[in-house]
C-alpha positions as a Markdown table, in Angstrom:
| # | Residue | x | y | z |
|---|---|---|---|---|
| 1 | Unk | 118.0 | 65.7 | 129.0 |
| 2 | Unk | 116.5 | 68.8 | 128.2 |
| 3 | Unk | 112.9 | 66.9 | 128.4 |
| 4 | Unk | 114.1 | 65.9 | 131.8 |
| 5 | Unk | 114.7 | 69.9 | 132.6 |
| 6 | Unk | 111.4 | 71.2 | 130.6 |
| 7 | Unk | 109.3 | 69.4 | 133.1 |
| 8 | Unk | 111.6 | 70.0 | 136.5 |
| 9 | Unk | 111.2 | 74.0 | 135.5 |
| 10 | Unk | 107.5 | 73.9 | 134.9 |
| 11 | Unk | 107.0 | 72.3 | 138.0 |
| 12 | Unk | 109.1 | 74.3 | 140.0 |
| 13 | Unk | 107.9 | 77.5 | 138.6 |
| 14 | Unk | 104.4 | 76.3 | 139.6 |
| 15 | Unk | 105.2 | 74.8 | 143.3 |
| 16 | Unk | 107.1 | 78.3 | 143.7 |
| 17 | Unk | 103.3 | 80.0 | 142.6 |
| 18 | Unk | 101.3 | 77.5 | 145.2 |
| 19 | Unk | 103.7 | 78.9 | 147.8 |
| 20 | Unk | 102.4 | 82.5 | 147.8 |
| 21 | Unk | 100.4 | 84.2 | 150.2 |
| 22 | Unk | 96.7 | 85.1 | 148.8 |
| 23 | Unk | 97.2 | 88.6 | 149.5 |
| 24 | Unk | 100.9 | 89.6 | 151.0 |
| 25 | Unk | 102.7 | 88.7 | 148.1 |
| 26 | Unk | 106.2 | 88.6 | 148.7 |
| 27 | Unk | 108.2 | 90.6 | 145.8 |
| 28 | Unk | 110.7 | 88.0 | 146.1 |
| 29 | Unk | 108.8 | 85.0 | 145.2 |
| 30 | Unk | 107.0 | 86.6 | 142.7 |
| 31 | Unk | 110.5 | 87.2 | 140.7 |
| 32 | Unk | 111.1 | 83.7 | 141.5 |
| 33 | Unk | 108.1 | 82.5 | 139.8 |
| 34 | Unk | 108.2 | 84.3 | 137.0 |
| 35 | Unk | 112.3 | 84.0 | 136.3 |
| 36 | Unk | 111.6 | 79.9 | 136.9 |
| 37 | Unk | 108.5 | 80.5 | 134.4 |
| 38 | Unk | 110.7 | 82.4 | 132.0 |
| 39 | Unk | 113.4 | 79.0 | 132.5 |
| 40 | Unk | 110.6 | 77.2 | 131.4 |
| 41 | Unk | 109.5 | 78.9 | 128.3 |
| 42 | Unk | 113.9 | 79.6 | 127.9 |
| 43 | Unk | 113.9 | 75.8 | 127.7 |
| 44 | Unk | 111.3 | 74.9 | 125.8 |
| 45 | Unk | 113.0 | 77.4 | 123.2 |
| 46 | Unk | 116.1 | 75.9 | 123.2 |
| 47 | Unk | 114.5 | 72.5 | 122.2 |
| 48 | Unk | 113.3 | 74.0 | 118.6 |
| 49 | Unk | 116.8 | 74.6 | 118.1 |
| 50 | Unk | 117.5 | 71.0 | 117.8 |
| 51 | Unk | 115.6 | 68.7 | 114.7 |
| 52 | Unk | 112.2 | 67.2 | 115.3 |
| 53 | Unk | 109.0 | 67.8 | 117.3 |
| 54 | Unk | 110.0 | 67.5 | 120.9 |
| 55 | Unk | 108.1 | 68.5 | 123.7 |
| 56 | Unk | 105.5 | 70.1 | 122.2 |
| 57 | Unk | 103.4 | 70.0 | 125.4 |
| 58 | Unk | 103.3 | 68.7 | 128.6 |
| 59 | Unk | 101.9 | 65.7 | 128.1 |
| 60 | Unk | 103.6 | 62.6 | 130.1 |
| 61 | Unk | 104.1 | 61.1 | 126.7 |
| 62 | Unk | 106.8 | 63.7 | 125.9 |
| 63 | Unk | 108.8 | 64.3 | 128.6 |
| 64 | Unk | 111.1 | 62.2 | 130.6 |
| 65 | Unk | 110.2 | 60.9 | 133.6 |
| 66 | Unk | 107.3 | 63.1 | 133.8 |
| 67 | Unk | 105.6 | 61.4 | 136.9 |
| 68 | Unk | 109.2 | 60.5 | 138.8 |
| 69 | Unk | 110.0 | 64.6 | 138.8 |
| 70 | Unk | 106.4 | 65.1 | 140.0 |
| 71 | Unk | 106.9 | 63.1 | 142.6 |
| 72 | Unk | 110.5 | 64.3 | 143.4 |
| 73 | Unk | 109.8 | 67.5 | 144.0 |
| 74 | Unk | 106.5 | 67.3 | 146.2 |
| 75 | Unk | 108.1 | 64.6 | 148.4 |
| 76 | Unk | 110.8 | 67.2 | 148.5 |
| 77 | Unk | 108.0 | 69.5 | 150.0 |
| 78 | Unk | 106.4 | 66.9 | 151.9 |
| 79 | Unk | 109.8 | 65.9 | 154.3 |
| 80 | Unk | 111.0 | 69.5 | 154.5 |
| 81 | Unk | 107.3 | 71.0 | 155.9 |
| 82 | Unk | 106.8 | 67.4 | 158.1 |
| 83 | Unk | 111.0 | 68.5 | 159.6 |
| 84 | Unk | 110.2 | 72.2 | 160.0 |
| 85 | Unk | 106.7 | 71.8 | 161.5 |
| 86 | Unk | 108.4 | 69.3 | 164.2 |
| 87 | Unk | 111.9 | 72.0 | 164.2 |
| 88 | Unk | 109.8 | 75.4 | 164.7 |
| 89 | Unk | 106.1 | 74.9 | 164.7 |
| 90 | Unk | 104.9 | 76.1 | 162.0 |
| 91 | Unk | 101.2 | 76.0 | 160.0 |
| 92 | Unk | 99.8 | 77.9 | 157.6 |
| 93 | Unk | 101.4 | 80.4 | 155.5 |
| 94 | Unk | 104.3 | 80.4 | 157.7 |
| 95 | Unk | 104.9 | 77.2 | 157.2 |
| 96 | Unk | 104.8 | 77.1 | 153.6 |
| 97 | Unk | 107.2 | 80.0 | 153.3 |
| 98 | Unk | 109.6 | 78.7 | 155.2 |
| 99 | Unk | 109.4 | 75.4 | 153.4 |
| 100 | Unk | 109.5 | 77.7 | 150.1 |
| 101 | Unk | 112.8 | 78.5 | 151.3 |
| 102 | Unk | 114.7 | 75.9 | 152.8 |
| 103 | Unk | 113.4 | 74.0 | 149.3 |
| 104 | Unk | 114.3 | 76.2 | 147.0 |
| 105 | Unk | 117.4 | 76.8 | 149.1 |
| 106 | Unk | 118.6 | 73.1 | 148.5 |
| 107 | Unk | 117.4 | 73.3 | 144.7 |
| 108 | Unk | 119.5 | 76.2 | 144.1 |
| 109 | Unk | 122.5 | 74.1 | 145.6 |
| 110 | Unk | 121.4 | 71.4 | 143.3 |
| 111 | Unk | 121.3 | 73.6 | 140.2 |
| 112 | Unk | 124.2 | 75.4 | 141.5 |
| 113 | Unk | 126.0 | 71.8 | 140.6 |
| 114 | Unk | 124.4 | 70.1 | 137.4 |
| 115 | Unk | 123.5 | 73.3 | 135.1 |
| 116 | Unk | 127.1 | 73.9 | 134.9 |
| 117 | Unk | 128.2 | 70.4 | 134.1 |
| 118 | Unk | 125.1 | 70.2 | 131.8 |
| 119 | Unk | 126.4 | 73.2 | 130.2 |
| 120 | Unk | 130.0 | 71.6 | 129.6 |
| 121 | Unk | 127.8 | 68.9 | 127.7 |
| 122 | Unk | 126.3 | 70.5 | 125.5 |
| 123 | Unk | 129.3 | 72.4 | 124.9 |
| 124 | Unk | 131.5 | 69.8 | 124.5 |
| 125 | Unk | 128.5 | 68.0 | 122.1 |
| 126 | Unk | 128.8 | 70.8 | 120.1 |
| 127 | Unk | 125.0 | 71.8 | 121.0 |
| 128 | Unk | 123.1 | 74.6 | 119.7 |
| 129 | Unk | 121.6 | 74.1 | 123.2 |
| 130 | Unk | 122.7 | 76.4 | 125.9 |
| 131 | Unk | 121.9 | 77.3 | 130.0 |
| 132 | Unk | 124.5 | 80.1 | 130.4 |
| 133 | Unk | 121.7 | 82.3 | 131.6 |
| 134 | Unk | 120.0 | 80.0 | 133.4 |
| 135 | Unk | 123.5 | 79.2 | 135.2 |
| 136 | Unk | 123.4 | 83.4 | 136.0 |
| 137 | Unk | 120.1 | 83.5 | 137.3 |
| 138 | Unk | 120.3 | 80.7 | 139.4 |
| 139 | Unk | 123.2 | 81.8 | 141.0 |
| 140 | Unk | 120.9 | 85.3 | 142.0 |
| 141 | Unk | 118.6 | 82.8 | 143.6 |
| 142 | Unk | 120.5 | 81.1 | 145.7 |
| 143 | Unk | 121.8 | 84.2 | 146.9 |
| 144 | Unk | 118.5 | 85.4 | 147.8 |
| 145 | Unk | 117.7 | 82.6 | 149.5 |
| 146 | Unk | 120.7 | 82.8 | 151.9 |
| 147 | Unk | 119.9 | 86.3 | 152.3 |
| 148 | Unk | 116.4 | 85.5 | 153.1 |
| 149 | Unk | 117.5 | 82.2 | 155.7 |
| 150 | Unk | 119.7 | 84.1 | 157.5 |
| 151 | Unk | 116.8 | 86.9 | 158.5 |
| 152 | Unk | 114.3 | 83.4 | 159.2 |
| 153 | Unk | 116.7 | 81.7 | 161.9 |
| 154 | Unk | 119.9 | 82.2 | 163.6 |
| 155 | Unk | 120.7 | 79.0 | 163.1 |
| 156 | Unk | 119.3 | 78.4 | 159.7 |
| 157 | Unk | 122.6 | 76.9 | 158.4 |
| 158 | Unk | 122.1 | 73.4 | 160.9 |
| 159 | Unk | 118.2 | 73.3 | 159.3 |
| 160 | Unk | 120.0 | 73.8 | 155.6 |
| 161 | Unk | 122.3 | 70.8 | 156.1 |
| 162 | Unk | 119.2 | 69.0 | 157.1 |
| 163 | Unk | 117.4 | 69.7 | 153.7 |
| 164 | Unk | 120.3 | 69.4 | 151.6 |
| 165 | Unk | 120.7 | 65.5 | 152.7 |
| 166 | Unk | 117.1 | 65.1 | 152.7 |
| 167 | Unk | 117.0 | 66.9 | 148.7 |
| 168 | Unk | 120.5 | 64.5 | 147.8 |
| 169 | Unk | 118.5 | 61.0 | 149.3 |
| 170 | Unk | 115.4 | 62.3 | 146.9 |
| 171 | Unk | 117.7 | 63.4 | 144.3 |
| 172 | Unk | 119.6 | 59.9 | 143.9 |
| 173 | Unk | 116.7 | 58.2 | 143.6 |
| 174 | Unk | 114.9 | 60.4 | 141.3 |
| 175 | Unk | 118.8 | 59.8 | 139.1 |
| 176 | Unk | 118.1 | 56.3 | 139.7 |
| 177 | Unk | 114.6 | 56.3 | 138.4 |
| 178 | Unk | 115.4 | 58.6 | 135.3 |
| 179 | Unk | 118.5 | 56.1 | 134.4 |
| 180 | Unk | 116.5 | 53.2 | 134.5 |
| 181 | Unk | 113.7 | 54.6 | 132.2 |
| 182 | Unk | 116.3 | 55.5 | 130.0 |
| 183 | Unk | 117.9 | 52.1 | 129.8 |
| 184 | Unk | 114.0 | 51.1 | 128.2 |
């Protein structure tokens, strides 16, 4: 499972990157990127704690479900800019920060749920493996983002609902994908 997240961090961190503005860079973001980089490299740590040679790049050949993560989390990007572009008209810059937040909004949510029963497995496994910082950050983020959604729309909280069934749909079938190439 830890392959699984090695690849979802690296890919986040850079989506969260390709969101930035050229030039009015957004101290916000920036921490983002760099804490979701840092959960990245954290990761990636953790996995020389365990015996063997895992993940010793990115290559597809070494994660798991490389491609199906990929996908998840640009078709993520995909549905929330074609619903905010239709909700607010929106292009440009604008429109990729605000589909940097309403994403990373319902990612939080998500990690908000499954780090902490991820941690309770690799607890109960006896792991040398550990997220309890991750956990502790992503908590900060999701708090940021519902500071930052608040000051973006009145009624951000009806567009957040929105997301967060559009992130569960692509979530399920990214599950349903990842348990299938495990069952291989």
């Amino acid at each position: 499972m830890v392959k699984y997240l090695i690849i979802y961090g690296k890919c986040r961190c850079q989506k969260i990157s390709a969101s930035e503005h050229k030039e009015n860079v957004n101290l916000i973001i920036l921490k983002h990127a760099a804490e979701e980089h840092r959960h990245a490299y954290y990761l990636k740590k953790q996995l020389g704690k365990l015996e063997g040679d895992l993940c010793k790049t990115y290559t597809n050949s070494e994660l798991l479900a490389p491609n199906d993560t990929k996908f998840y989390l640009n078709a993520l990007d995909v549905a929330v800019c074609r619903y905010l572009k239709q909700h607010f008209n929106l292009s440009g810059y604008e429109l990729k920060f605000a589909a940097y937040l309403f994403v990373t909004y319902a990612i939080e949510v998500r990690a908000d749920e499954l780090y902490p029963v991820y941690q309770d497995v690799l607890t109960a496994a006896s792991s040398k493996v550990t997220v309890k910082s991750i956990i502790l950050e992503e908590e900060g983020h999701l708090e940021e983002m519902l500071n930052q959604l608040k000051s973006f729309d009145e009624d951000w909280e009806k567009h957040a609902e929105i997301v967060i069934k559009i992130e569960q749909d692509m979530f399920n079938s990214w599950m349903n994908n990842l348990g299938k190439q495990l069952l291989n």
